[in-house]
C-alpha angles and dihedrals in degrees: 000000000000089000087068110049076049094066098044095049088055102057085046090128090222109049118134123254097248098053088044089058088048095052096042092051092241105128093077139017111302120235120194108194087187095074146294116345108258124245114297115271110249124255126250121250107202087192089061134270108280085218084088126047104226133197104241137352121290104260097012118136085255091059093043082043094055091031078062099048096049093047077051080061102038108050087029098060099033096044096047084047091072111038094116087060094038086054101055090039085057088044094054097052088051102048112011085168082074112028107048103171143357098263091043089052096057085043091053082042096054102042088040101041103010116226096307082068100070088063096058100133103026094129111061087033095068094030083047111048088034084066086045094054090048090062102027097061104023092043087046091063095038087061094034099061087035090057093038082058100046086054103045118240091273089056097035088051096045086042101035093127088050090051096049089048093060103033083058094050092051100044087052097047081059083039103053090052092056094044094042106079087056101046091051089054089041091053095050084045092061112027100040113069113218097002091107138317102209143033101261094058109042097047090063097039095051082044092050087047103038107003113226095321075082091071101044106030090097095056101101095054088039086058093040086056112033107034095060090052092049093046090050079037096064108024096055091043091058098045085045089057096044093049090049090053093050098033106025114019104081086208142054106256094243095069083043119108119244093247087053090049079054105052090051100050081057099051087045087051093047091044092045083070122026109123126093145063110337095249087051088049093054096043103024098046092029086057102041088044088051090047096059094032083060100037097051089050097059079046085058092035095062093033093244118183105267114187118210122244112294126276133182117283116240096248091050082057095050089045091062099032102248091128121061 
């Protein structure tokens, strides 16, 4: 029993490093009774393993440029995937009179706008989230090796959730001002009947009203609301990865084949973020599953330096004795 609990506090994504090391054993010589120690874990090479020839240096201006490009791929399409679903949701939150449920929204949208209606929007969600992917992922890795390198590879490894935590939250605050001047456009669009239908008209219209206070005024919430989702977003899809590969996976990830990298990339991005009311489930998981499913295969697509799960550097070994 208590080798259970044992197990599940240890893949709690935001334990702290000490008690990691605890329940690992790692605060002292381990001793297995059972039989010989097996063969020592690999280290992590944050430049990339040799065994694969990539196509640019981890953390060069060539893999932020591409991490960019497949976070462009991964919050534009999937975004833009559900924006029937995102307008009535809208719709629902505006005028609840009206729109009573989500069924009984699509059904108003449909006798009111055809089907032609349920795409109102369409636009500035996918130009603006593409910008926010942009940001969001590229931006993500940019923070994340700066601020592995501003801890040294002993600190960045004991605090890693941590890390996570704050290279998210710095990557969305860039992210939500990229995305902010759309989605206030796409909001108008959807919400305010007969003030535009399309982009084109609704940006010079909201310049011509409010100047450009119209596009930003929605930052804040848009920071109150989205950076503490990215920051739980990152932070428990890496520890989830990290936890498959040691508890699931019955094989080091780098034995394992791309598709199966892939798979469980999916299943880390649907378990980050389970909990919750059923529809959010459904759109919520479905979507963030879909963003890093997407985003890791243009990573395999244009052969990035992916580094495997973290492991113990070899001075913070020597440090607790677990090296002779």
């Amino acid at each position: 029993m208590f080798s259970s609990v044992a197990h599940l506090a240890r893949a709690n994504p935001f334990n702290a490093p000490h008690l990691l090391l605890v329940q690992d054993g790692l605060t002292g010589p381990r001793s297995n009774p059972a039989g010989p120690p097996g063969p020592p874990r690999r280290s992590r090479n944050l430049a990339a393993a040799a065994v694969e020839e990539y196509s640019c240096e981890y953390g060069s201006m060539k893999f932020y440029a591409l991490c960019g490009f497949g976070g462009v791929l991964s919050c534009g399409l999937t975004h833009t995937a559900v924006v029937p679903l995102d307008l009535v949701k809208c719709r629902m939150q505006v005028d609840p009179q009206k729109y009573k449920g989500i069924f009984n929204g699509f059904s108003v949208t449909l006798k009111e706008d055809g089907v032609r209606g349920l795409a109102k929007g369409w636009a500035p969600t996918f130009i603006g989230y593409s910008m926010q992917g942009l940001c969001k992922f590229g931006f993500y890795e940019v923070f994340k090796v700066l601020y592995s390198n501003m801890l040294g590879e002993e600190n960045a490894y004991l605090w890693r959730t941590s890390l996570y935590l704050a290279a998210s939250a710095s990557a969305e605050f860039f992210a939500d001002i990229a995305l902010a001047p759309m989605e206030a456009a796409k909001v108008r669009i959807q919400t305010q009947p007969g003030y535009a239908n399309t982009l084109r008209d609704a940006a010079p219209k909201m310049y011509k009203e409010e100047g450009l206070k119209a596009f930003y005024k929605g930052v804040a919430p848009l920071w109150m609301r989205q950076i503490p989702y990215t920051m739980m977003k990152f932070a428990c899809f890496e520890r989830t990865v990290e936890a498959l590969y040691k508890f699931v996976v019955p094989k080091p990830r780098s034995e394992c084949s791309k598709a199966e990298q892939l798979v469980v990339t999916f299943v880390a991005g649907y378990i980050g973020v389970w909990k919750g009311l059923f529809a959010r489930i459904i759109m919520i998981g479905t979507l963030t599953a879909l963003q890093w499913f997407i985003y890791d295969s243009v990573k395999v697509y244009f052969r990035l330096p992916r580094p495997p799960p973290p492991e113990m550097p070899e001075s913070l070994k020597k440090k607790l004795g677990l090296t002779q």
